[in-house]
N, C-alpha and C positions, 0 to 999 in steps of 0.2 A: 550516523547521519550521512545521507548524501542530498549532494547538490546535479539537478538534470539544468543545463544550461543548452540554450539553443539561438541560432543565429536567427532570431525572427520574433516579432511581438506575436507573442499567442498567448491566448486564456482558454480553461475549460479544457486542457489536452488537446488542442490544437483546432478544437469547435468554433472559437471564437478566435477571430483575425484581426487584427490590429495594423490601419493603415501605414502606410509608411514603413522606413527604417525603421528598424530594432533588434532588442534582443530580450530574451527572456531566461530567469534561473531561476528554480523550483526548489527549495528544500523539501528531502522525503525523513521523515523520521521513522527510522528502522525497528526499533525497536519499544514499539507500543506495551505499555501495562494494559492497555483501557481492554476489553474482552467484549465482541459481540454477539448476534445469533443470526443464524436462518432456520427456517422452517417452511414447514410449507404453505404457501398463501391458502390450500383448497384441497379438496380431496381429489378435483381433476388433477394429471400428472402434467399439463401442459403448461398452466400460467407458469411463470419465471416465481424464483421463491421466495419468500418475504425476508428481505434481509436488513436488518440494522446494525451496522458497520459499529456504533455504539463509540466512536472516536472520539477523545479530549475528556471519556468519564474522569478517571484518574484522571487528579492534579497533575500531575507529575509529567505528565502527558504533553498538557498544556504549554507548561513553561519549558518540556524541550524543542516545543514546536517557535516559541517563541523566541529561546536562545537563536534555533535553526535559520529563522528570520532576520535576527542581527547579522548571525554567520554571515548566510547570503548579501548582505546591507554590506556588510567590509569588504565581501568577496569582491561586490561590485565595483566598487571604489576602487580597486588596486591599478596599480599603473595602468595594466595592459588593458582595462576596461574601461575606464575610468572615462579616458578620451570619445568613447562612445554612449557615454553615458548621457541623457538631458533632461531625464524624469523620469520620477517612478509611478506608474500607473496603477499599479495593482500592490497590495501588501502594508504591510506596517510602516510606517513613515518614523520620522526623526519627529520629537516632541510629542507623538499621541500617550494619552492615558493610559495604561496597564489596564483599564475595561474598557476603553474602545480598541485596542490592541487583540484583547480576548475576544471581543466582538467579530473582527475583522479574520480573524484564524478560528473561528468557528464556523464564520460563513465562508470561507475559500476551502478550509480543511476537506481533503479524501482520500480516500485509499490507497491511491495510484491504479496499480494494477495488478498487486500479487500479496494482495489477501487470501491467508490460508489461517488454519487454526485446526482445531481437532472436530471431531465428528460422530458423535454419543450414536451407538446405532443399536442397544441393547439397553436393559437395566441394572447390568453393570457397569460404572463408569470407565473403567481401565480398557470395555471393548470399543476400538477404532479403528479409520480405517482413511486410504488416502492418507494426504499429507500430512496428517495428523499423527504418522507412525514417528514424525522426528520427535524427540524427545522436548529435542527444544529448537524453537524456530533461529532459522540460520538470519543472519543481521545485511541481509543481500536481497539480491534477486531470486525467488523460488521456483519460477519455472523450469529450471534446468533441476533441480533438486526434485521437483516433479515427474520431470518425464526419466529422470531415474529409477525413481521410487515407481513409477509404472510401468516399466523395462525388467525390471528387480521382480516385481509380481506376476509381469506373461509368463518371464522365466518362469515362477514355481507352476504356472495354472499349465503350460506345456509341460512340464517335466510331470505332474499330477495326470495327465492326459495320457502321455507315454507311459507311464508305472499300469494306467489303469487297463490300455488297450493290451499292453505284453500279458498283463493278469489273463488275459479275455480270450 
């Protein structure tokens, strides 16, 4: 689980602005069961591709989004915050129902911003490609694990380049 805390009321990733003072902290849950897809909207290669992120399938999912929630609810509280504290705008509150609770974390839940998963590009399942070559998804940030992983592959497509032109 991480917590992105920032010195400013914002929603929506920073789309929506929130008058006045504040502050805002975001639980990100790291390590999803739920599984989703993309494919392609069309046989044009242009439109962007239809993607269902498929978040909160898994139970399990749910309730660590909602522990995450608590988290953040004590986080806030602690001394050093506490004093800046004067409402909570957005998220699960103190007293709601476990199904308005679920409600409310199915309509704010998203992705963040480093959604990866595997990527079936044959009729064998075990062939992948991208970031899908980690075995198992790391419980962080994957853009850096990214541009690894495609740093790792110029490598071999240069050194394939070189083998082939020395042939020639």
């Amino acid at each position: 689980m991480e917590h992105n805390y920032v010195i400013s009321g914002v929603d929506d990733h920073a789309r929506k602005l929130h008058a006045g003072d504040g502050n805002s902290c975001h639980v990100c849950v790291l390590s999803l069961a739920s599984r989703g897809t993309m494919t392609l909207a069309s046989a044009d290669p242009m439109p962007a591709p239809a993607i269902d992120h498929n978040i909160l399938a898994v139970g399990n999912d749910l309730k660590s989004w909602g522990k995450g929630a608590k988290v953040t609810r004590d986080f806030m509280r602690t001394p050093p915050l506490a004093a800046f504290e004067s409402r909570e705008l957005l998220g699960v509150h103190d007293g709601m129902r476990d199904a308005h609770c679920e409600q409310v974390t199915r309509a704010r839940g998203d992705t963040l911003y480093h959604p990866v998963d595997t990527c079936q590009m044959d009729v064998d399942k075990s062939t992948v490609v991208d970031t899908s070559v980690m075995y198992t998804l790391t419980g962080g940030k994957t853009n850096t694990l990214t541009i690894m992983i495609a740093k790792r592959a110029a490598d071999f497509i240069k050194a394939d380049a070189a083998q082939t032109a020395l042939a020639q």
